[in-house]
C-alpha positions as CSV (number, residue, x, y, z in Angstrom):
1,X,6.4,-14.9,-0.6
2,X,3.6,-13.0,-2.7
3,X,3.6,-13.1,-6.5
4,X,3.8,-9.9,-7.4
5,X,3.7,-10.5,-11.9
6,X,-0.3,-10.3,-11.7
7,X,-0.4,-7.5,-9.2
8,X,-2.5,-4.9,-10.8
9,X,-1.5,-1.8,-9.2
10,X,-4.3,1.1,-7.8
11,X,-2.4,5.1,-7.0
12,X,-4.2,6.2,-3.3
13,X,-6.5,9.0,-4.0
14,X,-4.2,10.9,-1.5
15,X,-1.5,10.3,-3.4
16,X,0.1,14.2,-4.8
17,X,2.0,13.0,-7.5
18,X,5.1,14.0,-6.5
19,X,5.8,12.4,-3.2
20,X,3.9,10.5,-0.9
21,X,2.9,7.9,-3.7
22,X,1.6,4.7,-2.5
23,X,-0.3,1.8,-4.5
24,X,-1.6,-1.2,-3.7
25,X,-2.5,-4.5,-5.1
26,X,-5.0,-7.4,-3.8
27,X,-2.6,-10.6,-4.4
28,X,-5.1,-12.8,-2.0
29,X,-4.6,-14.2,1.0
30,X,-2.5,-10.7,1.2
31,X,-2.7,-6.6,0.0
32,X,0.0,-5.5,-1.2
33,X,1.9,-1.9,-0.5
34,X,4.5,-0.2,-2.4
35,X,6.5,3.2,-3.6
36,X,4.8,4.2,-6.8
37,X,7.9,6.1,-7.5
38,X,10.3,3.2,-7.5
39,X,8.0,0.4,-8.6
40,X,10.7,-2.3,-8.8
41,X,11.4,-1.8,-5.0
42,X,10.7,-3.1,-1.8
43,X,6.8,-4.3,-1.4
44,X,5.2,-4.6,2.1
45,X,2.8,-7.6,2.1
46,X,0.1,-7.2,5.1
47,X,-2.8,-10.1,5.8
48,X,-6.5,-9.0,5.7
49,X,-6.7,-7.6,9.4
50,X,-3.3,-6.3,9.0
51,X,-4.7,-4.2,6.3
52,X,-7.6,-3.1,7.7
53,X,-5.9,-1.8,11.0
54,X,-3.7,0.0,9.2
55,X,-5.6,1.6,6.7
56,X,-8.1,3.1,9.7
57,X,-4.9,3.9,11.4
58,X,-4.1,5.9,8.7
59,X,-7.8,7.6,8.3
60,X,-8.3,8.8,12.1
61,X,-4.4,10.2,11.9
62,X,-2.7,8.3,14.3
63,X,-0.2,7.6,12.0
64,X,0.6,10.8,11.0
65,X,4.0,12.2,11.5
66,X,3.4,15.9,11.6
C-alpha cells in the first residue's frame, strides 16, 4: 500500500471547482488519484503504464461518459 503522508497533491487544470475535482500525487513506483472534494477518501493507486494509458484515454475522449 502507497504512503500517502508525503503526497503533495496537484488540482487537474480541467478541474471546475465545483465537481469533477481530481488531484494527483507522484508517490513512486506509483501516481496517485483522488476526489479533491473529499480528500480523506478513497485513493486509486495506478503503476507508470497504468497511468499513462489512462491519462491518454482520458485526452482522446474514450472515457467520456456523455
Amino acid at each position: 500500500m502507497a504512503d500517502f503522508t508525503a503526497a503533495r497533491w496537484r488540482k487537474s487544470s480541467r478541474s471546475t471547482g465545483k465537481e469533477d475535482c481530481v488531484e494527483v500525487a507522484g508517490l513512486s513506483p506509483v501516481v496517485a488519484v483522488r476526489d479533491s472534494q473529499d480528500p480523506d477518501g478513497p485513493k486509486l493507486t495506478l503503476d507508470a503504464t497504468a497511468w499513462r494509458t489512462f491519462a491518454h484515454r482520458i485526452k482522446i475522449g474514450e472515457l467520456d461518459l456523455a
